[in-house]
C-alpha positions in Angstrom: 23.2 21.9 38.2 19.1 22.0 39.0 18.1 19.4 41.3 15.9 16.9 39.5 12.1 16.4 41.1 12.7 12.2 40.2 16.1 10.2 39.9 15.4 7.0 38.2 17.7 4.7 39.8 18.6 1.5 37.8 21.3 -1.2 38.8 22.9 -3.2 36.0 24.8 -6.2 36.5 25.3 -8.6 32.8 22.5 -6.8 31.3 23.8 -5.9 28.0 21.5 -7.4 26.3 18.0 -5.5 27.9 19.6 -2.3 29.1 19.2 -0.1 25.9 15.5 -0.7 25.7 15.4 0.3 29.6 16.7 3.4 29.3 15.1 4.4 25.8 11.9 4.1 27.8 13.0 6.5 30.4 14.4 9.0 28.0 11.0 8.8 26.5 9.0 9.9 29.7 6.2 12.4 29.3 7.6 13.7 32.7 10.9 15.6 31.5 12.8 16.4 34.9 14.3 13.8 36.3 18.1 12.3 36.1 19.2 8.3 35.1 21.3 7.3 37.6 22.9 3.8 36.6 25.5 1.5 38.6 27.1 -0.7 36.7 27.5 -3.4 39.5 30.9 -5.0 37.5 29.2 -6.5 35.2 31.4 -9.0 33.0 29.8 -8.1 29.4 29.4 -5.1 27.3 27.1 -3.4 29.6 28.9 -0.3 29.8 29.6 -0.3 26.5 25.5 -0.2 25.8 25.3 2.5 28.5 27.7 4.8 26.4 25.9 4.8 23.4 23.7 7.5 25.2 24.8 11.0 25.3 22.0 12.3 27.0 23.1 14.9 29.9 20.5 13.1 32.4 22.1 10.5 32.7 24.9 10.0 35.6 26.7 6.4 35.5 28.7 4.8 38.3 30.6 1.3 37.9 32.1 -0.4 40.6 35.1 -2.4 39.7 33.7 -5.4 41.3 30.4 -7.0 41.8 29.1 -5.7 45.1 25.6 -7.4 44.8 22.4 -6.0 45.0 21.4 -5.0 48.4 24.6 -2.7 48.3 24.4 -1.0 44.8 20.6 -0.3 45.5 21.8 1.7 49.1 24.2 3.1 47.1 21.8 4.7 44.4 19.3 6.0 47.7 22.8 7.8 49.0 23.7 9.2 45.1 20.1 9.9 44.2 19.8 13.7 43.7 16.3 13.6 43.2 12.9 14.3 45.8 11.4 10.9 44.4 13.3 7.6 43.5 11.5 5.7 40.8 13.5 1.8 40.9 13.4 0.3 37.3 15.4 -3.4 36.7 17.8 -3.0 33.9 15.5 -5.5 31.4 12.3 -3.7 32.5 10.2 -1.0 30.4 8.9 2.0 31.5 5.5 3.2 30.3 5.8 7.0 28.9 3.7 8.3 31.3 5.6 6.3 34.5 6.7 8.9 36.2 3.9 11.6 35.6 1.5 10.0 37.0 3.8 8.8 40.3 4.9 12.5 40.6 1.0 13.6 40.8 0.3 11.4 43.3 3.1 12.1 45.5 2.6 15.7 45.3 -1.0 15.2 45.8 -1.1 12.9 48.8 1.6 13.7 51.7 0.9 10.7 53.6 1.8 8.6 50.6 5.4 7.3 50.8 5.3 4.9 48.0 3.2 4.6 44.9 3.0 1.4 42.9 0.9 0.8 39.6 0.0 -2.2 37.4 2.8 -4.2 35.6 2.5 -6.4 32.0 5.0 -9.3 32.9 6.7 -10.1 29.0 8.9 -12.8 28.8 12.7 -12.4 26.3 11.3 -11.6 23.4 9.4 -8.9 24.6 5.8 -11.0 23.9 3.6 -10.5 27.0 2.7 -13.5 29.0 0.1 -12.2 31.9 0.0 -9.2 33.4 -0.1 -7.9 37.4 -3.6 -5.8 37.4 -4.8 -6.2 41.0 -6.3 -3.4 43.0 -5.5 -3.2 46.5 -6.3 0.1 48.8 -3.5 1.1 51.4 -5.3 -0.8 53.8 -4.8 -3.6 52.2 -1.1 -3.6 51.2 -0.6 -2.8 55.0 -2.1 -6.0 55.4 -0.9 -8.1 52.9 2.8 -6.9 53.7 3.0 -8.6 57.2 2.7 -12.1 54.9 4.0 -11.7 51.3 5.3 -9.4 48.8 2.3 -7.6 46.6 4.3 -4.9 45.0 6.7 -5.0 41.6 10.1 -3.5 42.8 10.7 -1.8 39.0 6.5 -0.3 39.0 8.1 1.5 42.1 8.7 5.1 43.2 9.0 6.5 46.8 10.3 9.5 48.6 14.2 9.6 49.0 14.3 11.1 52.3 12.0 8.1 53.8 14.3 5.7 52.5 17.4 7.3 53.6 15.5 7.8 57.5 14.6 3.6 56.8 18.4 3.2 55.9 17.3 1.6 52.5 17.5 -1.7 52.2 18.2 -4.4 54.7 21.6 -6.6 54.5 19.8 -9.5 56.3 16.9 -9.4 53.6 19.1 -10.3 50.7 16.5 -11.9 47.8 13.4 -10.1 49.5 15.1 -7.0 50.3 12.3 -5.5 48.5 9.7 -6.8 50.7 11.0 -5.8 53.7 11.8 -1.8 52.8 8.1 -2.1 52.0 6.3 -3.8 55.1 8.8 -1.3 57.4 7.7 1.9 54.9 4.3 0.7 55.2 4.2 1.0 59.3 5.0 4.4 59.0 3.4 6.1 55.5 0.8 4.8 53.0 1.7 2.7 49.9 -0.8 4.0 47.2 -1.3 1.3 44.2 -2.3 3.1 41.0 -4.6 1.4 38.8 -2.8 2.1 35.8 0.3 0.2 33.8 3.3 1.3 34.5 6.2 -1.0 33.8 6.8 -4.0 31.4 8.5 -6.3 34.0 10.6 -8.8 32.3 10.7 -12.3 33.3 13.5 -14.4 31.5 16.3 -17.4 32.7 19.0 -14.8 34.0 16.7 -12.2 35.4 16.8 -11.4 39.3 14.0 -12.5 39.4 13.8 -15.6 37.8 17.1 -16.8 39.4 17.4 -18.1 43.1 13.7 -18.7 43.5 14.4 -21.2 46.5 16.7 -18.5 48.2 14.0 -15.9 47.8 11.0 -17.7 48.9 13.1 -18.8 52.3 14.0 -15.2 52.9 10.4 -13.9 52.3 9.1 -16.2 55.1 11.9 -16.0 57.6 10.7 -12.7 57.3 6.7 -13.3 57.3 7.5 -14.8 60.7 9.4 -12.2 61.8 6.6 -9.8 61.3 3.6 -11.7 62.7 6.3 -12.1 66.3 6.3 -8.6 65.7 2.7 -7.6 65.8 1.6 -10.5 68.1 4.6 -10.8 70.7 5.1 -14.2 70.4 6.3 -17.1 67.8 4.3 -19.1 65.7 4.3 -22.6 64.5 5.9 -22.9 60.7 3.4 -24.9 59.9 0.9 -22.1 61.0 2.8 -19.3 59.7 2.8 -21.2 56.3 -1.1 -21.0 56.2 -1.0 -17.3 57.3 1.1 -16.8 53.6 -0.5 -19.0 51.5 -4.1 -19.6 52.2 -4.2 -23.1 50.6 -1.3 -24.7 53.3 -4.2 -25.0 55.5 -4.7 -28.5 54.7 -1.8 -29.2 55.4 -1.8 -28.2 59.4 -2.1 -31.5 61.5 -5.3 -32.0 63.4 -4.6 -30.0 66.5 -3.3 -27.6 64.8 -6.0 -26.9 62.1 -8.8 -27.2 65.1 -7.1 -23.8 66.5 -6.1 -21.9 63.3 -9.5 -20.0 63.0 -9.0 -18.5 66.5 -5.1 -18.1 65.6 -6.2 -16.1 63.0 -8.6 -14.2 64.5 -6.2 -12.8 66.9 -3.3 -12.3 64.6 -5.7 -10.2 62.5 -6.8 -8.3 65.8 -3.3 -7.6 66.5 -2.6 -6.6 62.8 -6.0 -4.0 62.9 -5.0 -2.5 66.4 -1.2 -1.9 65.7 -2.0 -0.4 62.6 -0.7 3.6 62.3 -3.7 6.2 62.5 -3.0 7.5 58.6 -5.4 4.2 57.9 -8.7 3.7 57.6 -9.2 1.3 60.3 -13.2 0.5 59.1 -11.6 -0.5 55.5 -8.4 -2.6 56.9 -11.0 -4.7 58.9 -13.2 -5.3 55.8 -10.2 -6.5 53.7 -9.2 -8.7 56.6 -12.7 -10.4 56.8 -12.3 -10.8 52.9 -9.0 -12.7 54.0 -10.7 -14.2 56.4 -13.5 -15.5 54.4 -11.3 -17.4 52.1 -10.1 -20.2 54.7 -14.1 -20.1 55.8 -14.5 -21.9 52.6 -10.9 -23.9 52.7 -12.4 -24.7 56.1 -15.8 -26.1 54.6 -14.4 -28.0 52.2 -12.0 -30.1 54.9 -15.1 -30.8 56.8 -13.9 -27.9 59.4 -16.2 -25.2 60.9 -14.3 -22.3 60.8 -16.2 -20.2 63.8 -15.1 -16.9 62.0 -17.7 -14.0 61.3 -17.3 -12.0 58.2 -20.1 -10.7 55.9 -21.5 -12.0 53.6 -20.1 -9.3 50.9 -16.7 -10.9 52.5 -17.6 -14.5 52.1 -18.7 -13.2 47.9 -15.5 -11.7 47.5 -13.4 -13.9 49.2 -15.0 -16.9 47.8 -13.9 -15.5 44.7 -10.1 -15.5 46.1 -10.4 -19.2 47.2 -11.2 -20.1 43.5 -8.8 -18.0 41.8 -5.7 -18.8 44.6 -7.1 -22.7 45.8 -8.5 -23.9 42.7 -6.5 -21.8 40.4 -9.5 -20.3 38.9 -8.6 -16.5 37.3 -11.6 -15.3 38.2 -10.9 -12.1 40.1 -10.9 -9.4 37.8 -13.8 -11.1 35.7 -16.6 -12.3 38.3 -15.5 -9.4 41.1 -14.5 -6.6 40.1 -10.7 -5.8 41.5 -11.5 -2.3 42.8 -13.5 -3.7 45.8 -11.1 -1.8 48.4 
């Protein structure tokens, strides 16, 4: 049997209800050669039963006779994947036709490129959209970004099989944000290229991954935040610091001594982020994205009565005014005052 170029690897637990549209939309790819590879993770309903209504010879199912969870069925599909490239899709997501040709392209265009991601239109149960995920961030910056919090869709997602076979896949110790961390360790060692381009209709509903065990997944996501700013730095943080590091706005919330030495915490931890960053980046654009991240607690700063004593540009203190708006004010104006393909 030919060796497909992409296995689309999609995990089903319960999803009866979804799973039909999900694969329709991979069947329906511009790109012809890849394979479906679906585990049916025990699910309780008529999942399988939706999965065999599809005779198509590209798709290969697995079921395991119990539920084994998700960390282990998605190292299961990296070890069964026959494919050069894994593309993930959830089982109630949508693939755009052109998905996969486009990934492909820029995989085989750009070797340093491990992962590719693209934009997502977030629709809720009955399939109306609700927002959609169109930022632009360089490589730089999702190096960046992915030593605090999560900036990529897990289902807009393809990357090479043999890097996440040499990572071991996904981490047992990561369960909820297991995502996050295969893509802050990929990132220390290839580029993630985002794709300004839709890719996936990512599916947001009551029973989704996603949408249950918020709680869990946010405490796992910055157990692990912490764990990578020791990493870079050598040395442990306060919570309450790390907490501003994630989310800009917590800030104000720092007690007095505290808050006094954040701007020079920050300084550093961005030093430290810039200097132990792999030579496959641009080191002159991962310092201008961290100034932009810098700027915005300048003017979080400001408006606590605080000089913040950090230098950045003033094309940084434009753009990242923009972000303190749009992520302290809740103002959506990136994308519509600044143009998102600043970096």
């Amino acid at each position: 049997m030919k060796t497909p170029v992409v296995t689309v690897f999609m995990p089903a637990y319960n999803a009866a209800r979804f799973i039909a549209t999900a694969i329709q939309s991979v069947l329906a790819q511009t790109f012809p050669d890849f394979e479906l590879l679906i585990i049916d993770d025990g699910s309780t309903d008529n999942t399988i039963i939706e999965i065999a209504r599809f005779a198509d010879t590209r798709i290969r199912v697995f079921h395991n006779s119990e539920n084994a969870g998700l960390v282990t069925t998605l190292n299961q599909g990296i070890n069964e994947a026959r494919g050069k490239y894994i593309a993930r899709l959830d089982a109630d997501d949508v693939c755009y036709p052109d998905r996969l040709e486009k990934q492909v392209n820029t995989l085989e265009r750009d070797p340093d490129a491990g992962v590719v991601s693209g934009w997502t239109e977030i629709i809720d149960a009955n399939d109306r959209t609700t927002s959609f995920g169109n930022w632009r961030l360089s490589p730089e910056a999702i190096y960046y970004v992915l030593h605090f919090r999560q900036c990529l869709t897990h289902s807009s997602v393809m990357f090479r099989t043999s890097l996440g076979r040499k990572l071991e896949g996904y981490s047992a110790e990561a369960v909820k944000a297991e995502d996050f961390d295969l893509w802050h360790r990929i990132s220390r060692v290839s580029k993630i290229v985002q794709l300004s381009s839709l890719l996936v209709k990512w599916r947001q509903h009551q029973t989704s991954i996603t949408g249950a065990g918020i709680q869990e997944m946010e405490r796992t996501a910055f157990r692990l935040a912490e764990k990578y700013i020791r990493e870079v730095t050598g040395e442990p943080w306060p919570s309450q610091v790390v907490k501003a590091f994630v989310e800009c706005r917590n800030v104000a919330r720092l007690d007095p001594d505290l808050l006094a030495a954040f701007p020079a915490q920050l300084k550093k931890l961005q030093d430290n982020i810039i200097r132990a960053a792999p030579e496959i980046y641009d080191k002159r654009v991962l310092r201008a994205y961290a100034d932009v991240e810098a700027a915005k607690y300048v003017y979080i700063l400001r408006s606590l009565g605080k000089p913040s004593g950090l230098d950045v540009s003033c094309r940084a203190k434009f753009l990242g005014f923009a972000y303190y708006l749009s992520c302290y004010h809740h103002l959506p104006l990136m994308g519509t005052v600044v143009p998102k393909s600043h970096f």
